[in-house]
Backbone as XML, in Angstrom:
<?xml version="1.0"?>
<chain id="A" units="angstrom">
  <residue number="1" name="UNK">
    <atom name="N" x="67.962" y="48.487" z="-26.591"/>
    <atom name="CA" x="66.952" y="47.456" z="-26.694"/>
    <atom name="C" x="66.207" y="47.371" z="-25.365"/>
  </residue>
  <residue number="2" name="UNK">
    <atom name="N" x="65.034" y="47.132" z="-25.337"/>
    <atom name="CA" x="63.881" y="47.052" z="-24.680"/>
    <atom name="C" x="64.465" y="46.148" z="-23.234"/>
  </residue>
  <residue number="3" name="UNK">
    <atom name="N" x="64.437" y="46.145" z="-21.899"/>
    <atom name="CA" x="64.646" y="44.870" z="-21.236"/>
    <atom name="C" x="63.589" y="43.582" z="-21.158"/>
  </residue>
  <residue number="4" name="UNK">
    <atom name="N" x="63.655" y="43.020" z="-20.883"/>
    <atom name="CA" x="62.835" y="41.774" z="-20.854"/>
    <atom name="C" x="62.854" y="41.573" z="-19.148"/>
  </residue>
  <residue number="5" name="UNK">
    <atom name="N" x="61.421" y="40.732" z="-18.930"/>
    <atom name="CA" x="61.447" y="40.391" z="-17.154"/>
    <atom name="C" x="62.577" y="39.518" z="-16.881"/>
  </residue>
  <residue number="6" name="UNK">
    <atom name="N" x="62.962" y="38.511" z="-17.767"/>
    <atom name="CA" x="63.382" y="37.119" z="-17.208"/>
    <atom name="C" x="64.526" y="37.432" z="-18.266"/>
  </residue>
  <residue number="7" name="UNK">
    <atom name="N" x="65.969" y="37.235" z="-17.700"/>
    <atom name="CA" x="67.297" y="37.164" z="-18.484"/>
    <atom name="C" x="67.855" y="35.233" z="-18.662"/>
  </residue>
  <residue number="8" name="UNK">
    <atom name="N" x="68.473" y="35.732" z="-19.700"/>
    <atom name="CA" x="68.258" y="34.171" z="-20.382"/>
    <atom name="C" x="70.263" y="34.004" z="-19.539"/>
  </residue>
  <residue number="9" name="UNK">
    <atom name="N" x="69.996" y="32.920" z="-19.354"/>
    <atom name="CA" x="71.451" y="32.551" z="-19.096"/>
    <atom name="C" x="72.280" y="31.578" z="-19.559"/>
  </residue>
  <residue number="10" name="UNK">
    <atom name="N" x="73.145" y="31.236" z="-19.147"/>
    <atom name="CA" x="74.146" y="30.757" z="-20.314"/>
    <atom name="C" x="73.805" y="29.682" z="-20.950"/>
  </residue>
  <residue number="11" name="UNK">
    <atom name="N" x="73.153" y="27.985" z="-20.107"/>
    <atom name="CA" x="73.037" y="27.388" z="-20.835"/>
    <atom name="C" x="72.101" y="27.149" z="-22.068"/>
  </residue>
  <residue number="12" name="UNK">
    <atom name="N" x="71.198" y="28.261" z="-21.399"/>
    <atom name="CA" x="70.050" y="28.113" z="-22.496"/>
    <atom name="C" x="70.608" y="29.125" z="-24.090"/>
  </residue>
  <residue number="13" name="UNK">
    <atom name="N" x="71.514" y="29.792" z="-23.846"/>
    <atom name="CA" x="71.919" y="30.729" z="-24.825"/>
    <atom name="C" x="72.377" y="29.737" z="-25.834"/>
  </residue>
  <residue number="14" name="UNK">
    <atom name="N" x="73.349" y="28.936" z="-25.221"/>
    <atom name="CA" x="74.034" y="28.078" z="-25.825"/>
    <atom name="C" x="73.362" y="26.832" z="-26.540"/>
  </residue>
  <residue number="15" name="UNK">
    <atom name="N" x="71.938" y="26.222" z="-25.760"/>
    <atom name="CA" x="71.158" y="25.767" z="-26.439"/>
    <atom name="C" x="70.085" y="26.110" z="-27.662"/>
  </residue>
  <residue number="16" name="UNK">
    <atom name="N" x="70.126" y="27.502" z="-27.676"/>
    <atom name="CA" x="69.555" y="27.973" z="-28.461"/>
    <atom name="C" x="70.195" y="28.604" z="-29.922"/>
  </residue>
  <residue number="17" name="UNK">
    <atom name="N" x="71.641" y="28.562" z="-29.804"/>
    <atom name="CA" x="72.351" y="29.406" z="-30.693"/>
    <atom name="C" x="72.189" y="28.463" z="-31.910"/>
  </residue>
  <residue number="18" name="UNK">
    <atom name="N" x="72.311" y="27.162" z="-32.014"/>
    <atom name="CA" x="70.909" y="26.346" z="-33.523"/>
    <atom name="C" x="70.215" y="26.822" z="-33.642"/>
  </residue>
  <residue number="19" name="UNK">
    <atom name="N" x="69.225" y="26.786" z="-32.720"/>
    <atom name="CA" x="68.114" y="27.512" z="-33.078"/>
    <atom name="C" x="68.290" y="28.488" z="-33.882"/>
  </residue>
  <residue number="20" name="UNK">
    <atom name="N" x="68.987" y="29.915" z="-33.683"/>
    <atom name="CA" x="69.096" y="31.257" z="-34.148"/>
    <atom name="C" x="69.397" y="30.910" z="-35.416"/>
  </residue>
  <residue number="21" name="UNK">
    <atom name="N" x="70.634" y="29.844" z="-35.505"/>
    <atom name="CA" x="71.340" y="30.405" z="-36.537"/>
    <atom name="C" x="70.319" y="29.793" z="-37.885"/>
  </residue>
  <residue number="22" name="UNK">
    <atom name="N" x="69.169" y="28.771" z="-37.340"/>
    <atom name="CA" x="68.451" y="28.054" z="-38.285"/>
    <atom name="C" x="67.322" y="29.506" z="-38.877"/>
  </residue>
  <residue number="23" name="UNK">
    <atom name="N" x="66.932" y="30.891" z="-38.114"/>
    <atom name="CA" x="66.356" y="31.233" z="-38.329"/>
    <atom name="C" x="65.106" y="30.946" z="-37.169"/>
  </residue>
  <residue number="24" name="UNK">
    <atom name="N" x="64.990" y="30.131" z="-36.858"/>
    <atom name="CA" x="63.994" y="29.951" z="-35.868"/>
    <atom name="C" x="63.693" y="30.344" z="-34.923"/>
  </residue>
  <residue number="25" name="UNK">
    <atom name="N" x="64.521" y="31.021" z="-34.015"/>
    <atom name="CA" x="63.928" y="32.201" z="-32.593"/>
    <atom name="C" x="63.089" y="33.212" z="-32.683"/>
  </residue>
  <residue number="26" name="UNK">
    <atom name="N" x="62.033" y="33.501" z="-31.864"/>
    <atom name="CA" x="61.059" y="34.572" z="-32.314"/>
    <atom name="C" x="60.415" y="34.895" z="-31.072"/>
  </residue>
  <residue number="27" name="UNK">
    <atom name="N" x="60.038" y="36.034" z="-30.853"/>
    <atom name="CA" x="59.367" y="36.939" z="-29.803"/>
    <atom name="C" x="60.397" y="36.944" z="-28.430"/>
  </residue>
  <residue number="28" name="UNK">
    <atom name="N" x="60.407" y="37.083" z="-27.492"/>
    <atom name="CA" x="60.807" y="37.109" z="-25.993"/>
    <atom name="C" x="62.191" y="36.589" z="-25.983"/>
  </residue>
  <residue number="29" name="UNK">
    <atom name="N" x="62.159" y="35.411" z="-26.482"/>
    <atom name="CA" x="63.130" y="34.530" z="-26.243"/>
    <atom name="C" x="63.936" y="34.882" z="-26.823"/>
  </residue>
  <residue number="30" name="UNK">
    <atom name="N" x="63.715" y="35.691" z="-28.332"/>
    <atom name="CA" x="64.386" y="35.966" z="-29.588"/>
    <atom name="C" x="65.012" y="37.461" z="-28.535"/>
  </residue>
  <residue number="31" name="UNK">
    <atom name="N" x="64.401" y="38.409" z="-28.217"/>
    <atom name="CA" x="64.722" y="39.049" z="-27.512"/>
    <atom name="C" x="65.825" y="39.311" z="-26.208"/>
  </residue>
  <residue number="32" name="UNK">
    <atom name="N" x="65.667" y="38.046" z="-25.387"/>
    <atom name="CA" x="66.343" y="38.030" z="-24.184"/>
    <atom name="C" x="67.617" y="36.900" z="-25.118"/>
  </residue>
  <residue number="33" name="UNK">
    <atom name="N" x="67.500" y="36.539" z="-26.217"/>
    <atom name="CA" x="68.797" y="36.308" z="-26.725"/>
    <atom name="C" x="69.492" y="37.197" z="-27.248"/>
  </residue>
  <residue number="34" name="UNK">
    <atom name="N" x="69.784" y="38.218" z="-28.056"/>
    <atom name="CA" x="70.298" y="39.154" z="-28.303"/>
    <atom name="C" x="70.422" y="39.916" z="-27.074"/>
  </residue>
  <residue number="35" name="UNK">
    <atom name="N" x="69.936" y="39.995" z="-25.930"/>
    <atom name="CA" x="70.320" y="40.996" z="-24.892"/>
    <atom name="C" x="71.770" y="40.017" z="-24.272"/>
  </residue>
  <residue number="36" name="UNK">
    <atom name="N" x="71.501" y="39.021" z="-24.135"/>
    <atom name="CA" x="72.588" y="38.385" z="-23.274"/>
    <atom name="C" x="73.630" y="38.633" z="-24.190"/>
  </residue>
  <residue number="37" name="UNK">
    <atom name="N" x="73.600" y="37.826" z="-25.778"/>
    <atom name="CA" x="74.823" y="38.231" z="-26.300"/>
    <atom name="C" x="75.556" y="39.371" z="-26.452"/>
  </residue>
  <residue number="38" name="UNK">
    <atom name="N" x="74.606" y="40.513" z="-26.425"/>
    <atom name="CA" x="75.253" y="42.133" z="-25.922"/>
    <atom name="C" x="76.180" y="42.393" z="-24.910"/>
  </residue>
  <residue number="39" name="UNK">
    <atom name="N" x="75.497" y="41.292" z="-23.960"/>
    <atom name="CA" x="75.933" y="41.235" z="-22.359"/>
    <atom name="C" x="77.215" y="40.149" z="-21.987"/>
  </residue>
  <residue number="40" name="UNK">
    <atom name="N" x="77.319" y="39.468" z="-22.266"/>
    <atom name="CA" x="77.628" y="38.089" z="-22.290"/>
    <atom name="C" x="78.944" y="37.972" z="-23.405"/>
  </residue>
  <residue number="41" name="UNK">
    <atom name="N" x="80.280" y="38.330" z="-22.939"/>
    <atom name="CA" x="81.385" y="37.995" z="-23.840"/>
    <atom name="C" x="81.496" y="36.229" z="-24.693"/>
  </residue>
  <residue number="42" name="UNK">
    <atom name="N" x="81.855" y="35.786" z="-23.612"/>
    <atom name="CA" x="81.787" y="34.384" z="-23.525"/>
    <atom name="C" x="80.443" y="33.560" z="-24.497"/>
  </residue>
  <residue number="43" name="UNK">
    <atom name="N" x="79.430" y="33.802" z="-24.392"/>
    <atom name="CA" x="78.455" y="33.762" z="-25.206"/>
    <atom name="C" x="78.347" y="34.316" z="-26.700"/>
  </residue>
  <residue number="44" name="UNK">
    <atom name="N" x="78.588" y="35.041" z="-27.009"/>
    <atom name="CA" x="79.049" y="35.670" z="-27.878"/>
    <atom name="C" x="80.325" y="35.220" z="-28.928"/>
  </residue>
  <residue number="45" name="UNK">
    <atom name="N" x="81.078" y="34.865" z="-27.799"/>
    <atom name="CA" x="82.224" y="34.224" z="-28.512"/>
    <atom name="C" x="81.889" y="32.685" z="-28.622"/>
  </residue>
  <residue number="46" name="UNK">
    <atom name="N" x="80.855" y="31.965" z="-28.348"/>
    <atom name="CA" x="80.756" y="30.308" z="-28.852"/>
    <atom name="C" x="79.403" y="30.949" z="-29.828"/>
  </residue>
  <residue number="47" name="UNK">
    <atom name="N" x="78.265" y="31.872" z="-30.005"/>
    <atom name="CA" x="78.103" y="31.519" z="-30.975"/>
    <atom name="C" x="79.075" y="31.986" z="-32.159"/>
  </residue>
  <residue number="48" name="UNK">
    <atom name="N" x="80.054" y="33.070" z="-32.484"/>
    <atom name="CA" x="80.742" y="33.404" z="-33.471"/>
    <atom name="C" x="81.636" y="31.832" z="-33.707"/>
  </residue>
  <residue number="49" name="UNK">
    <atom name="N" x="82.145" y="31.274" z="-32.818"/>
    <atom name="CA" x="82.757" y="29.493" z="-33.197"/>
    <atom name="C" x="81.421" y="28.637" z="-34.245"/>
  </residue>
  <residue number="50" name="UNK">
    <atom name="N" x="80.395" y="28.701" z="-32.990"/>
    <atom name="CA" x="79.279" y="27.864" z="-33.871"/>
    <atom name="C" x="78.799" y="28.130" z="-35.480"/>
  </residue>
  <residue number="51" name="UNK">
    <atom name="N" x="78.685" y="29.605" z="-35.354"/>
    <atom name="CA" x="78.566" y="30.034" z="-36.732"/>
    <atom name="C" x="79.561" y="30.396" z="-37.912"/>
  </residue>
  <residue number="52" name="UNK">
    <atom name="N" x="80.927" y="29.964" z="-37.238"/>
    <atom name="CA" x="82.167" y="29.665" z="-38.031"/>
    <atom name="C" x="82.057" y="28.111" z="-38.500"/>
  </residue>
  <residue number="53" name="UNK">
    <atom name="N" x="82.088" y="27.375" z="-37.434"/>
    <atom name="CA" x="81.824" y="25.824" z="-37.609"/>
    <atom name="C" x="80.599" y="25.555" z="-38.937"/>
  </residue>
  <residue number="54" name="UNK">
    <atom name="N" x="79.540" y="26.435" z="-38.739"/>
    <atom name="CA" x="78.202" y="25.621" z="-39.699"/>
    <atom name="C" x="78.737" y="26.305" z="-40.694"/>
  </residue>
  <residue number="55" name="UNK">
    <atom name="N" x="78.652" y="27.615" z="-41.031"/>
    <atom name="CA" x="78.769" y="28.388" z="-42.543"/>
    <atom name="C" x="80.259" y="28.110" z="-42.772"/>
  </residue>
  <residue number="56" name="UNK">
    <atom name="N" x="81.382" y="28.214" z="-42.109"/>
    <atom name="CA" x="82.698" y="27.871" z="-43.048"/>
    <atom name="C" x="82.664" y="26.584" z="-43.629"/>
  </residue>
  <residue number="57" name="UNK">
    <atom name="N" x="82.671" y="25.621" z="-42.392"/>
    <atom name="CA" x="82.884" y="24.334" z="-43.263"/>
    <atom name="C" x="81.338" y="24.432" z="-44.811"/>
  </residue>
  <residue number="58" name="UNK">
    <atom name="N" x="80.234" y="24.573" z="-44.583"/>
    <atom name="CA" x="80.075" y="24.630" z="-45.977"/>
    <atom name="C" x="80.444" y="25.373" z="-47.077"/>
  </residue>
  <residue number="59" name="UNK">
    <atom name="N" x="80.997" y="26.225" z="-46.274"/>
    <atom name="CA" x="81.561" y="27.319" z="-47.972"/>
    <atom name="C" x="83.094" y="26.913" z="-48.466"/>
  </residue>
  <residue number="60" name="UNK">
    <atom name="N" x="83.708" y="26.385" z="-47.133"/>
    <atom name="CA" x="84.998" y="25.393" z="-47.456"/>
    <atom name="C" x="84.853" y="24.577" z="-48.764"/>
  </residue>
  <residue number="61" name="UNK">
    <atom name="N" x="83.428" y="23.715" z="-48.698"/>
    <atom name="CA" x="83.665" y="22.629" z="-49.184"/>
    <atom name="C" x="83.284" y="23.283" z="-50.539"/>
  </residue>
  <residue number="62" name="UNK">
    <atom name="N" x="82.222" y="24.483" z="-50.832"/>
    <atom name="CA" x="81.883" y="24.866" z="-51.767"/>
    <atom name="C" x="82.528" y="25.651" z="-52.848"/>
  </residue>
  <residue number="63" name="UNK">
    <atom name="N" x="83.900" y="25.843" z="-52.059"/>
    <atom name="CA" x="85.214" y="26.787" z="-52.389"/>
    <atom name="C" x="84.633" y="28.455" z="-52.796"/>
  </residue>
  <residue number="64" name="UNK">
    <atom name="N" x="83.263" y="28.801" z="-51.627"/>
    <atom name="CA" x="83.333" y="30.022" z="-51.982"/>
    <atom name="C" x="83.630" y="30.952" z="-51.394"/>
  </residue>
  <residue number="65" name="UNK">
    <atom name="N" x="84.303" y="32.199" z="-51.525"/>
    <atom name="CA" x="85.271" y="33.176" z="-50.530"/>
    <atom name="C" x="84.181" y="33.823" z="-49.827"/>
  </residue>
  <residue number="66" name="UNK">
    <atom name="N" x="84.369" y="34.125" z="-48.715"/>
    <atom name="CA" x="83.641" y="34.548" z="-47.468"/>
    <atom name="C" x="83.899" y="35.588" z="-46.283"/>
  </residue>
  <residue number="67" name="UNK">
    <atom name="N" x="83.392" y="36.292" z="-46.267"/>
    <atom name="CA" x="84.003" y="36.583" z="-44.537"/>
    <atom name="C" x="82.636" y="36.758" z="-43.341"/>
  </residue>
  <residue number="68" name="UNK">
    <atom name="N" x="83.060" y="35.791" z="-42.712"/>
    <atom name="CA" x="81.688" y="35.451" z="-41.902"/>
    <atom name="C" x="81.858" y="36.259" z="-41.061"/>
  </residue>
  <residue number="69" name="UNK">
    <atom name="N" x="82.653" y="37.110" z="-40.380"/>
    <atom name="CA" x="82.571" y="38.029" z="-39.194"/>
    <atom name="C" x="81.597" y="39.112" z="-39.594"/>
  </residue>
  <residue number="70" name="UNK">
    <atom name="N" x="81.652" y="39.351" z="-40.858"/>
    <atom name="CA" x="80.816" y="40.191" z="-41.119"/>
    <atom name="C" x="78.912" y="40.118" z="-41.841"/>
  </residue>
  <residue number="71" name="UNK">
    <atom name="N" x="79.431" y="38.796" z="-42.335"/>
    <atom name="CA" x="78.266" y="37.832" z="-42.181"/>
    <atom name="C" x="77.286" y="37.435" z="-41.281"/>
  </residue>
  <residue number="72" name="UNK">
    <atom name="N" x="78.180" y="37.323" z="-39.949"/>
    <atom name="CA" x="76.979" y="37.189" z="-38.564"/>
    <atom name="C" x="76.651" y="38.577" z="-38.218"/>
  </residue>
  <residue number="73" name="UNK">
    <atom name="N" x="77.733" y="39.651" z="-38.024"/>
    <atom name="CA" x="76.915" y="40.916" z="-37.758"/>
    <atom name="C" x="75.780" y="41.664" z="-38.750"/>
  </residue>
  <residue number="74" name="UNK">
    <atom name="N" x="75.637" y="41.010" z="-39.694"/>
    <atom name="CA" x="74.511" y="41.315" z="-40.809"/>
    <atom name="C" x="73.524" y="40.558" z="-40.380"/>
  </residue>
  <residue number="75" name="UNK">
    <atom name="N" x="73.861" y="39.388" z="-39.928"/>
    <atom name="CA" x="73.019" y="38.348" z="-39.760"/>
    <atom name="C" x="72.084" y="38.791" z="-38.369"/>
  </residue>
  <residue number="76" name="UNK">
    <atom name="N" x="72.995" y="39.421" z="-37.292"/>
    <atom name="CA" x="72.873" y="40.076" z="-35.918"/>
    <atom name="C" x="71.572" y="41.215" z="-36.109"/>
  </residue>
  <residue number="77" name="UNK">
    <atom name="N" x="72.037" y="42.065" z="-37.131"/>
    <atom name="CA" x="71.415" y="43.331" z="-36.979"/>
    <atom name="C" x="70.396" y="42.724" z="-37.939"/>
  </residue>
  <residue number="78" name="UNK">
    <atom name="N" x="70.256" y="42.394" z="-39.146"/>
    <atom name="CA" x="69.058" y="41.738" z="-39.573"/>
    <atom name="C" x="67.475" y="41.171" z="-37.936"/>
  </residue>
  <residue number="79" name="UNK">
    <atom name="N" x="68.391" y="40.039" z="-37.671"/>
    <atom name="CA" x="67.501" y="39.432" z="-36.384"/>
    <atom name="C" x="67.024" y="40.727" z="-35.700"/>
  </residue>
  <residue number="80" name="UNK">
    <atom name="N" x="67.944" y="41.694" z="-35.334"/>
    <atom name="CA" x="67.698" y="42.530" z="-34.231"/>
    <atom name="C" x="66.194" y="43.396" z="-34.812"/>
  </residue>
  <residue number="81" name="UNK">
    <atom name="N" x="66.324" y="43.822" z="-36.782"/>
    <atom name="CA" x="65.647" y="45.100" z="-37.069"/>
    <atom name="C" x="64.310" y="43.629" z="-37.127"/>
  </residue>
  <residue number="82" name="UNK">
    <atom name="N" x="64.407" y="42.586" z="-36.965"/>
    <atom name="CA" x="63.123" y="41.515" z="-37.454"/>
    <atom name="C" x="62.132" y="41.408" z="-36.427"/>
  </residue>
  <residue number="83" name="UNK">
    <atom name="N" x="63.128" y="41.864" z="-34.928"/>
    <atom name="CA" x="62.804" y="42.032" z="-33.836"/>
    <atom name="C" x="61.937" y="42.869" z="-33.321"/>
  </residue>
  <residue number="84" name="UNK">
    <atom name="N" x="62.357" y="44.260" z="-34.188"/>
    <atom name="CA" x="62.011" y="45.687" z="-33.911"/>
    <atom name="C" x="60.612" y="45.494" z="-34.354"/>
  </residue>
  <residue number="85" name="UNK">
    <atom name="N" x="60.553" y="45.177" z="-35.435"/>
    <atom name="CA" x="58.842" y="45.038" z="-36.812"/>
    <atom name="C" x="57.947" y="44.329" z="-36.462"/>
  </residue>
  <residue number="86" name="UNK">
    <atom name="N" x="58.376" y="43.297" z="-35.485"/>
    <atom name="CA" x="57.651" y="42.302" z="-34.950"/>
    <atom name="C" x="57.247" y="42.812" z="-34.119"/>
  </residue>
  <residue number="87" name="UNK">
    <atom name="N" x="57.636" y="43.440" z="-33.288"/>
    <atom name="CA" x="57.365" y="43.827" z="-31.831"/>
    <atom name="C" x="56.522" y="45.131" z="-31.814"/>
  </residue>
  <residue number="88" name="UNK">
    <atom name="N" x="56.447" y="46.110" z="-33.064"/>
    <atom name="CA" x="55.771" y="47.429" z="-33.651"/>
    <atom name="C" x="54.380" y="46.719" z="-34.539"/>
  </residue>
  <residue number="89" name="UNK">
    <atom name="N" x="54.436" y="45.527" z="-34.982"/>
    <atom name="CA" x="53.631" y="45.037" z="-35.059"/>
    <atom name="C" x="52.429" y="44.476" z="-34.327"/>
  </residue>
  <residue number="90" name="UNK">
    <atom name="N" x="52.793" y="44.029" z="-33.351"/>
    <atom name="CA" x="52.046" y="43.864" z="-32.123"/>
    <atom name="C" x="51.495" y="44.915" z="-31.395"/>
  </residue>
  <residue number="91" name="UNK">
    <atom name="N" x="52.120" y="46.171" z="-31.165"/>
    <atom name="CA" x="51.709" y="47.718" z="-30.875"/>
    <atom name="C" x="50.265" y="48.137" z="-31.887"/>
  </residue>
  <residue number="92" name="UNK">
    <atom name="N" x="50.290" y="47.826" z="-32.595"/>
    <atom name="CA" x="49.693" y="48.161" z="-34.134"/>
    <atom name="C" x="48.358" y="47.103" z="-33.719"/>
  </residue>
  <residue number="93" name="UNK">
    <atom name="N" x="48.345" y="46.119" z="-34.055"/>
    <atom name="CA" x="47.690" y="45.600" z="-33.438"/>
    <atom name="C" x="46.688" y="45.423" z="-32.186"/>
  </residue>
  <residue number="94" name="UNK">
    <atom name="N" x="47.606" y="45.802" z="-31.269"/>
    <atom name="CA" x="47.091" y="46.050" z="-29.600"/>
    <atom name="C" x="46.307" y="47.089" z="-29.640"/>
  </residue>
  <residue number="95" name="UNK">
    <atom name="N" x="46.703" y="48.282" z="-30.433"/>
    <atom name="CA" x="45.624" y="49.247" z="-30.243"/>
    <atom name="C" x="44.441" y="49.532" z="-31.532"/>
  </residue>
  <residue number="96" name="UNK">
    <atom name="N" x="44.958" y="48.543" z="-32.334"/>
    <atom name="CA" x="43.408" y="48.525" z="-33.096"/>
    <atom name="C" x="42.871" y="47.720" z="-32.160"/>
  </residue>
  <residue number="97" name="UNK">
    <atom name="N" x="42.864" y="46.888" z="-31.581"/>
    <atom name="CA" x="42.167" y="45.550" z="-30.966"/>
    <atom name="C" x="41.238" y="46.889" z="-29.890"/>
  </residue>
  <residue number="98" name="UNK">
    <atom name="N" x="42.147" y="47.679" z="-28.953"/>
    <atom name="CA" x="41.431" y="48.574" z="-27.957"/>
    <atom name="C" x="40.621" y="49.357" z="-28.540"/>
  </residue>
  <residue number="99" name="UNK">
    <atom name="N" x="40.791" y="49.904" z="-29.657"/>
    <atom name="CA" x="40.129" y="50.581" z="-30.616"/>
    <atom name="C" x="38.888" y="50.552" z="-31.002"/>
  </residue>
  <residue number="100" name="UNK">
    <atom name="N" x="38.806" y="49.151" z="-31.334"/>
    <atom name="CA" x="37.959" y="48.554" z="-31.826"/>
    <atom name="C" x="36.750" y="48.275" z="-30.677"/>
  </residue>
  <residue number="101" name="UNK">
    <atom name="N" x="37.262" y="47.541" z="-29.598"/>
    <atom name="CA" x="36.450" y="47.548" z="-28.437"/>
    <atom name="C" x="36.066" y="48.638" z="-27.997"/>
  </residue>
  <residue number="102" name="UNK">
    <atom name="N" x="36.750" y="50.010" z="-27.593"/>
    <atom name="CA" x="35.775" y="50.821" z="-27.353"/>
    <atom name="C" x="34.504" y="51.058" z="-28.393"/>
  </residue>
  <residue number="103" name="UNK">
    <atom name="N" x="34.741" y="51.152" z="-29.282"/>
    <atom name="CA" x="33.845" y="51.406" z="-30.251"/>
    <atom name="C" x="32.618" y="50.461" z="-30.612"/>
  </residue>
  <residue number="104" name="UNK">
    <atom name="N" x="33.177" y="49.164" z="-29.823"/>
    <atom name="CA" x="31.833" y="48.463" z="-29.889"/>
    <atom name="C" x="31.211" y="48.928" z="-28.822"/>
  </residue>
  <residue number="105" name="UNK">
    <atom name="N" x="31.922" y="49.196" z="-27.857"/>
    <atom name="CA" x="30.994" y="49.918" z="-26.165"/>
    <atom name="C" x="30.274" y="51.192" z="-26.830"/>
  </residue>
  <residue number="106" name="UNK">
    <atom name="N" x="31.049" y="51.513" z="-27.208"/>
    <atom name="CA" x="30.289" y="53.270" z="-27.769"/>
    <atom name="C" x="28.986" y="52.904" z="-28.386"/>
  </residue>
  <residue number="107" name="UNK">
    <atom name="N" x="29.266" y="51.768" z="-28.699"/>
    <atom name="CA" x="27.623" y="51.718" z="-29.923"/>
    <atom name="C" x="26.853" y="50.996" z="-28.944"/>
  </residue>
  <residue number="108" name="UNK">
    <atom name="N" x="27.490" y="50.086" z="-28.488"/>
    <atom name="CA" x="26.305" y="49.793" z="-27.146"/>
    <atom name="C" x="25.677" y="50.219" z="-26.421"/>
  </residue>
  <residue number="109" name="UNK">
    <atom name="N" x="26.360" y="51.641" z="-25.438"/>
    <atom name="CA" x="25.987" y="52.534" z="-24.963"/>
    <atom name="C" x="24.696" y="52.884" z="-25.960"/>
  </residue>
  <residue number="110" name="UNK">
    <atom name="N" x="25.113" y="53.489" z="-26.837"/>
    <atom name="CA" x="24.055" y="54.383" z="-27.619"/>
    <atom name="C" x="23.260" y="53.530" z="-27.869"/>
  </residue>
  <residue number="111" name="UNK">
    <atom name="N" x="22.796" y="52.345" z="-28.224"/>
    <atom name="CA" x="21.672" y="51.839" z="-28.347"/>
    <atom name="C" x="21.100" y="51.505" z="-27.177"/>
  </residue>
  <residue number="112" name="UNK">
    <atom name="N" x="21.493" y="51.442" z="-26.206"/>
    <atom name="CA" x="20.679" y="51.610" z="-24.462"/>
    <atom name="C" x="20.066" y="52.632" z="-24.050"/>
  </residue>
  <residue number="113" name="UNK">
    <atom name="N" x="20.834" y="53.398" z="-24.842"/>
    <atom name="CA" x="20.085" y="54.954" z="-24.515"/>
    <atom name="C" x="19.281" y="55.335" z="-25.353"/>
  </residue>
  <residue number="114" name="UNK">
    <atom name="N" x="19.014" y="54.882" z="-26.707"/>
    <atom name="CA" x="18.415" y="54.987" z="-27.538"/>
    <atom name="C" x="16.742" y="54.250" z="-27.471"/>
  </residue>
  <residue number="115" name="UNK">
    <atom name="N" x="16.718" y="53.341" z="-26.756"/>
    <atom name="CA" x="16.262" y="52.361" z="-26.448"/>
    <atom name="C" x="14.997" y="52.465" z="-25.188"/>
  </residue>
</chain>
């Protein structure tokens, strides 16, 4: 994975691991979170608690059989490939955008000279 300028550190990991698990992290941040948890045992191991805590107790109560270890690493590599598309998306983007601008110069040019 890509590095990021600014590494996220613990407390904010930990403030953010709601966030994740709601679905809600996205771009940079979404980024320099998955790098720390790569990095980061300890981190890693409170969100696997946190995301034992939210999804067991509801599937407890729902009595449906589960295994969340394998649940968050789906959940992990999901975020990670959401990461990848997003971020190839923006590439995609960036260079139609340059694309596009030269090509308005190109026609500018030529009508100056045309002119």
């Amino acid at each position: 994975m890509k590095k990021h300028n600014a590494s996220m550190d613990h407390k904010e990991f930990i403030r953010l691991i709601p966030v994740w698990l709601d679905g809600k992290l996205d771009g940079k941040r979404g980024g320099r979170f998955l790098e720390h948890m790569e990095e980061c045992k300890e981190c890693r191991e409170e969100l696997h608690i946190q995301y034992l805590v939210k999804e067991g107790t509801a599937r407890l109560e729902s009595g449906m059989s589960f295994n969340l270890d394998r649940e968050l690493s789906e959940k992990v590599a999901a975020y990670r490939k959401k990461l990848k598309r997003k971020h190839t998306e923006n590439v995609i983007i960036y260079w139609m955008e340059a694309i596009a601008g030269a090509a308005i110069i190109f026609i500018l040019v030529l009508v100056f000279i045309l002119m």
